[in-house]
N, C-alpha and C positions, 0 to 999 in steps of 0.2 A: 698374590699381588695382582690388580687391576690393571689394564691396559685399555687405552679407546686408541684411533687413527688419528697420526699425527703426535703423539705421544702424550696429550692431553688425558688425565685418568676423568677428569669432570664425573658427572654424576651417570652412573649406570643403574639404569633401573630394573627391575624383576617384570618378567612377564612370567605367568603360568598359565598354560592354559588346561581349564575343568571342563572336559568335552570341548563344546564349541567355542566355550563363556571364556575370555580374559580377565584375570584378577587387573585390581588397581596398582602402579606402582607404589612397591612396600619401601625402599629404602636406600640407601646407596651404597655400593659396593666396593667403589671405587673416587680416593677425593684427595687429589695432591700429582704429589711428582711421582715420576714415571719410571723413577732408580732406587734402591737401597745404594746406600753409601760402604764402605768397609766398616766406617765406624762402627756402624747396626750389624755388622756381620761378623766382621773379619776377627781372626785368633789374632791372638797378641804374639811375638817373638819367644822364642825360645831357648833351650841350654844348649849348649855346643854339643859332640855327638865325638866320641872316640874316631882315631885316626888311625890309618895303617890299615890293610887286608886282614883278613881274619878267614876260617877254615867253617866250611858249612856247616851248621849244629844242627841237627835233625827232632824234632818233638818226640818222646815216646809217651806216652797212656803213665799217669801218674797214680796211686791210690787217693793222693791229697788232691782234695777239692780245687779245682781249677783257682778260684777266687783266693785260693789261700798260700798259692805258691810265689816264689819270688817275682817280683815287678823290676821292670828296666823302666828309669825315670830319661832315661837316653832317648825314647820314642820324639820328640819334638822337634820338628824341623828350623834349624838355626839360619842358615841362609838360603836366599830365596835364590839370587841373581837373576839374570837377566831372563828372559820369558823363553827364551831356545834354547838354556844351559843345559835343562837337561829333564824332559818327558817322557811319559807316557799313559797306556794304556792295557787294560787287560782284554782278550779277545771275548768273554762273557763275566758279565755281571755278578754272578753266584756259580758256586761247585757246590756238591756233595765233597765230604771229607775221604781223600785218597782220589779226587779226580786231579788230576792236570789241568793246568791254565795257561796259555799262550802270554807274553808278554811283550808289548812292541815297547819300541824306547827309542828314542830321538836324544841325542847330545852333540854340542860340541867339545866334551872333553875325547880326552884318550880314552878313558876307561872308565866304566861307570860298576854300583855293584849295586843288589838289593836285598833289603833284610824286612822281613814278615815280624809285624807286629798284633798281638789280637789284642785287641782293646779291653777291658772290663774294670775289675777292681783293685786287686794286686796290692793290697795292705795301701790302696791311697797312691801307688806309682801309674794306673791307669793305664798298662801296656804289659806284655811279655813280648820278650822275642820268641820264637819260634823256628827260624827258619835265619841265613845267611847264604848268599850266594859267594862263589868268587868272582874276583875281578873278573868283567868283562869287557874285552874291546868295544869302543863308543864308535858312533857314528852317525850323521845329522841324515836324517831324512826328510822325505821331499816334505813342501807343504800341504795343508790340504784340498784338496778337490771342490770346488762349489755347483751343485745342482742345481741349474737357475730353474726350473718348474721350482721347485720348494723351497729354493735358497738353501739347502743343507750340506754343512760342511762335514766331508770323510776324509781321514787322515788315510786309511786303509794300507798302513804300515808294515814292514816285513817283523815276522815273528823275528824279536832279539833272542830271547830263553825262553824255556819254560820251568815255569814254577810249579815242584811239585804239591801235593800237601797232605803226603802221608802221614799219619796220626797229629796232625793239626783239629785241634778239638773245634766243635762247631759255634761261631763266631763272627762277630765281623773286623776283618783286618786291615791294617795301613800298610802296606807294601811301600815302605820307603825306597826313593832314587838316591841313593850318592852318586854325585862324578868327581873326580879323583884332585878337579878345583876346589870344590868344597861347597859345592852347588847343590841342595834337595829339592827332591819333590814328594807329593805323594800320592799314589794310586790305590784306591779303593778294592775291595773282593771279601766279599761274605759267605762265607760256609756255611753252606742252611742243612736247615735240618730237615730230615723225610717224613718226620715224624711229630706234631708237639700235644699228643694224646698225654692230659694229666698237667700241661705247662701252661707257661707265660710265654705266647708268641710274641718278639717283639719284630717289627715291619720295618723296613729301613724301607725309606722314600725313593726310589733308583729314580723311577720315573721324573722327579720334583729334583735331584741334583741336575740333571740332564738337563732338564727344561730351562735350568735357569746357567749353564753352562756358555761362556763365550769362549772357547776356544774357537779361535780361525776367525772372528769378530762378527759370529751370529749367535744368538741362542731365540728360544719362543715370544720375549722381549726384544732384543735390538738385530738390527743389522748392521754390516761394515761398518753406514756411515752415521750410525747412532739412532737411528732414526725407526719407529715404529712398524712403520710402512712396509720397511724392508727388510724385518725380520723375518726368522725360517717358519713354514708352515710344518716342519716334519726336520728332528734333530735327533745327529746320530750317535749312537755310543762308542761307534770306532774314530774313537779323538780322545786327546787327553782331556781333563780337566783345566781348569782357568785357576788361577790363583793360587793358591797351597796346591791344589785339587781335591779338597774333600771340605769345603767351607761347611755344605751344607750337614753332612757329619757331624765335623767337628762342634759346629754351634750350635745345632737343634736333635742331634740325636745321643752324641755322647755319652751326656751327664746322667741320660735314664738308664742306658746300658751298663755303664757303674753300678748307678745306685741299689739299679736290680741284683746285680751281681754280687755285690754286698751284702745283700739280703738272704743271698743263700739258696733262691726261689729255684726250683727247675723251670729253667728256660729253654725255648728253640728260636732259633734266628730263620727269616727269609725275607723275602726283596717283595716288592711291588709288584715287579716283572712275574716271580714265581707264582702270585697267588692269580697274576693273570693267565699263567700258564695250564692252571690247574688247582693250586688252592689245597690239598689236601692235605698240608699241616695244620689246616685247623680243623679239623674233624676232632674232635674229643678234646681239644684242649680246654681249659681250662678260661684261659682267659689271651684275648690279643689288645696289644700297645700300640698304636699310631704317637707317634715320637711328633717331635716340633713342628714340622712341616711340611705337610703332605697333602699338597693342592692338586696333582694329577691322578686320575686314576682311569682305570679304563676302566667298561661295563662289568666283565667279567669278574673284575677285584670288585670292584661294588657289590655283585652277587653274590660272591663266596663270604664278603664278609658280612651281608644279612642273611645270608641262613643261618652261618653261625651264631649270628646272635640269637635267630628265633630256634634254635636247638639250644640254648641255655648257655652259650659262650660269651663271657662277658667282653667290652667293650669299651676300650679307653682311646680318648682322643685327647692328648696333651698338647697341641697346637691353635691354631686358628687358621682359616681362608682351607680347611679340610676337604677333600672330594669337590673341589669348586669344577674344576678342569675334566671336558670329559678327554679321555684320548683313547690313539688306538695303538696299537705296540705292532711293526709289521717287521719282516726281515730276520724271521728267527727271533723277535725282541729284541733287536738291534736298533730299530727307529723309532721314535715317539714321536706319535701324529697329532696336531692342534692347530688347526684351523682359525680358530677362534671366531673374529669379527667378521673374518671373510670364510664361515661355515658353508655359505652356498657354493663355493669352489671346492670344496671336499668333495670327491667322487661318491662317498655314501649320501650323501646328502639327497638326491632324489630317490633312489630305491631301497635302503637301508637307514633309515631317519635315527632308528639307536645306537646308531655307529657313529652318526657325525659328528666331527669333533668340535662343538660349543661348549660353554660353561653349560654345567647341569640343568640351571634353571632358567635357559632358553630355551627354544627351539633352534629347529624341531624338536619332537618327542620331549619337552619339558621334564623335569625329575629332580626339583630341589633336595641338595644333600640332607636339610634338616628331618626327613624323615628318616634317614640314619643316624647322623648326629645327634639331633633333638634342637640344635644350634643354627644359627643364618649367616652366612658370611656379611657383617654389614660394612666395612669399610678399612682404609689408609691413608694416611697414616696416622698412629694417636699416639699420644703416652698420658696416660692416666694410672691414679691407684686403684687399686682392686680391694673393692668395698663388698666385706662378710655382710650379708643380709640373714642366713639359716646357721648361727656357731653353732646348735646344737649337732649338727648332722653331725651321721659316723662320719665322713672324708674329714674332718676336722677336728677329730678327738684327740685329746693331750695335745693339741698347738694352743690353748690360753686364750685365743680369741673373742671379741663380744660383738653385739652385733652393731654394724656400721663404724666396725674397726678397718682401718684405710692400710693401704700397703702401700705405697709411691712406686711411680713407675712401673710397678708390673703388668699393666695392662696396654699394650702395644707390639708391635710394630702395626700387627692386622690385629683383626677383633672380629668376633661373631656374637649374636647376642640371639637370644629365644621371639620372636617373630609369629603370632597366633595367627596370620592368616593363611600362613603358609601350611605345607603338610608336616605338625610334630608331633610326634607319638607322645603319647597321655598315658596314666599319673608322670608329669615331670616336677618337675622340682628344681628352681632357682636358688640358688644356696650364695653365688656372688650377685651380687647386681650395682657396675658401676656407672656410672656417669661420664661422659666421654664427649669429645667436641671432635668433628670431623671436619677440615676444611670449614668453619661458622656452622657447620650441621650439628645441633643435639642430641645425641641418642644414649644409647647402653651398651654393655660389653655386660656377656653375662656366663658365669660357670653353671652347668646342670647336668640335672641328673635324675633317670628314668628307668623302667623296668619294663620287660615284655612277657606275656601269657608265660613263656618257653623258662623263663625263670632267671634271663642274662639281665644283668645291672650295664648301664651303659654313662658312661659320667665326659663330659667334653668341659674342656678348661677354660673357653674361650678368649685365649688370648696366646697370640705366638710368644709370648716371651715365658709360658711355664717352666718350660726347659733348660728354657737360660736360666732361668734363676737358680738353679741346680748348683750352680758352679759363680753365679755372680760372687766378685771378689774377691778369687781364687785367683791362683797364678794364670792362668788358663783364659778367665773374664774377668779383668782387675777393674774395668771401670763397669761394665754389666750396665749401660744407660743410664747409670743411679740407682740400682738395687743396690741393695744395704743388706746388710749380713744379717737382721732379723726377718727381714723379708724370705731371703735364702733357707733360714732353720723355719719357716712356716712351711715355704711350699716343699720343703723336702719331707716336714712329716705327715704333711698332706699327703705328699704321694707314696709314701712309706706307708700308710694308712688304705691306700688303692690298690697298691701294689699287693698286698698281704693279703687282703681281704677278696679281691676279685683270684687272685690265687687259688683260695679255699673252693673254690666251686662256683656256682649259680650263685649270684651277692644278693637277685631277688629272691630266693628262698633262707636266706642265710643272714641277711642284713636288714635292718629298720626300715620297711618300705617308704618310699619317697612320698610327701608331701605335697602334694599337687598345690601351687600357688602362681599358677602363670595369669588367671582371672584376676588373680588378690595386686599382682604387680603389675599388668598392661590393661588393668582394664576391661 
């Protein structure tokens, strides 16, 4: 999502600079309003949740495949109440399985309790319990703290319990709130893996919920008073969530952690945060997933995930507006730093020009995502269909497709499309190419897909809503913008089709090399 000062998104344009020379403006990035609505995001209500306390159940190591054991269709959060009823937060972002994890928690009931859900497939229930706490005495804690250099708000709350999570298989969990009114929430924590040598890394966005996060009424978007200006330059992870608390989750990461799960695929799970840490789950894997929406990234995660591409690690990008945001993670990885428009105020910004937190393809230090992607971020907000241009390709085998066959709706909220003056790695391949209106601007939204020497296939969907369609019209996303349930059985065998194949190894040594048509379509 785009932002200018004053809350105007107007036209933002690209600069790159090649040596000394400045390219021409290529396109606009940004063109509309300044907000996503709930509509565009928000889960739909859900099933009531058993009553009464219950006795802690502990996870043990199953021989049946995780995917195949019983599902709790109870995971759903049924009442919201009022926004102090009852929060929290966990004191980091990701464990290894068998670490501990601090839990703060804010309520005005008497008693609150929490029950670990890990998400995946589960015969179509989408959750297992895992874990049950007992009651625990509630208690409201203070508000939170505001930074005025950064504007960033800390809850920096008293440890309520801790959660353990021995033999809690590796995953990503909802840590549901109950208070004893009948108030939820829910809190986020992913069990990564140490390892995803032979797997399907899939990347959960920490950095990209965070950013977009108003608890205490800032996030990298707005401040208190709604307003552009005075939004946080640097937002911290010690606060709860806003809303459900896991919007970004629930609506742009879910549906593929299912589908994957379903599949049967060996996967490993890790954060944004982890790969900036260090990154060593994807050494030998197989293949990594960039889910719905993951517009922040620091330098670090940037690096780890092209080398692994140029070692033969494939690369999937099922979102749009990907790697736009550069950031920096300080505080243990507790802060995420963005600057943005007012980049010259960043401290790196005179002696550390790769550090400073602008969109990628400013400055200083310029570095458009689309030489990882292959993709541009070009704009918001749209809603268009998403027009097959290549049906033969493998990504589309067995969905019926012909070419210039339309899908309605699926291409929006954001969109990227292939952009030749920029830096994109070659042979690519256009396989969607839609036609899109932005704010009166005419342009394209385009899915692609490309290969490097090292042997990784790397395919980007170019549209934030692939993921949603996972689950458009499901109880979960009944209205999905107007995805229609044929649209839904395309892009699931779409990516049923990505998912299998980039599994297998190297998809460039393995799969029908890409078609180079980016001259034949731009010109």
């Amino acid at each position: 999502m785009n932002d200018t000062p004053g809350g105007d998104l107007g036209r933002r344009r690209f600069l790159y600079a090649a040596g000394a020379a400045a390219a021409a403006a290529i396109g606009t990035a940004g063109c509309g309003a300044s907000g996503r609505t709930a509509s565009e995001t928000g889960p739909s209500p859900a099933s009531p949740s058993p009553g009464g306390p219950s006795p802690a159940v502990a996870a043990r190591p199953s021989p049946t495949p995780e995917r195949l054991l019983p599902g709790d269709t109870d995971w759903r959060i049924r009442r919201y109440g009022p926004d102090d009823a009852v929060e929290g937060y966990c004191d980091r972002a990701s464990v290894l399985p068998g670490e501990p994890v601090g839990l703060c928690v804010s309520t005005t009931a008497d008693r609150f309790r929490v029950t670990a859900y890990r998400m995946g497939w589960y015969g179509g229930a989408l959750a297992r319990r895992v874990w049950r706490s007992a009651w625990i005495s509630g208690r409201r804690q203070r508000p939170g703290d505001l930074v005025a250099t950064t504007r960033t708000v800390h809850a920096d709350w008293r440890r309520s319990l801790t959660v353990p999570t021995d033999g809690w298989p590796e995953g990503v969990y909802l840590l549901r709130l109950d208070a004893d009114r009948g108030h939820q929430r829910y809190v986020p924590l992913v069990v990564r893996s140490a390892s995803g040598a032979g797997k399907t890394v899939l990347v959960h966005a920490t950095g990209t919920w965070q950013a977009y996060n108003r608890w205490g009424g800032h996030s990298l978007y707005f401040g208190g008073d709604g307003r552009y200006e005075s939004r946080s330059l640097a937002v911290s992870f010690d606060r709860p969530y806003d809303r459900t608390g896991m919007e970004k989750f629930l609506v742009h990461e879910r549906a593929v952690v299912a589908l994957a799960e379903r599949l049967g695929l060996p996967l490993a799970y890790t954060t944004s945060g982890d790969l900036d840490a260090g990154g060593g789950v994807l050494k030998d894997a197989a293949a990594v997933f960039f889910l719905g929406h993951d517009e922040y990234w620091t330098p670090g995660m940037r690096a780890r995930a092209t080398d692994a591409r140029d070692a033969g690690v494939n690369l999937a990008f099922l979102g749009a507006n990907t790697c736009y945001r550069r950031i920096r993670l300080e505080r243990g990885g507790r802060l995420v730093v963005c600057y943005k428009t007012d980049v010259a105020r960043d401290p790196m910004y005179g002696g550390r020009p790769a550090l400073a937190t602008a969109d990628y393809r400013s400055g200083p230090a310029a570095d458009p995502e689309s030489s990882l992607t292959g993709v541009f971020y070009d704009g918001y907000p749209v809603d268009a269909p998403y027009v097959v241009t290549r049906p033969g390709h493998w990504i589309f085998a067995g969905t019926g497709v012909r070419r210039g066959e339309q899908f309605p709706h699926l291409v929006g909220v954001e969109y990227d499309r292939v952009v030749p003056a920029v830096p994109t790695p070659r042979p690519l391949e256009i396989i969607s190419h839609s036609p899109v209106t932005c704010a009166g601007r005419a342009s394209f939204a385009d899915s692609a897909y490309y290969t490097v020497p090292g042997g990784a296939g790397v395919f980007a969907s170019g549209t934030m809503r692939w993921a949603e369609a996972l689950m458009a019209r499901t109880r979960d996303l009944p209205r999905a913008h107007g995805i229609d349930v044929r649209t839904r059985r395309f892009v699931t065998k779409a990516t049923v089709n990505l998912l299998r194949a980039f599994a297998e190894g190297p998809a460039g040594r393995l799969q029908p090399p890409p078609r180079d048509n980016v001259r034949a379509t731009y010109g």
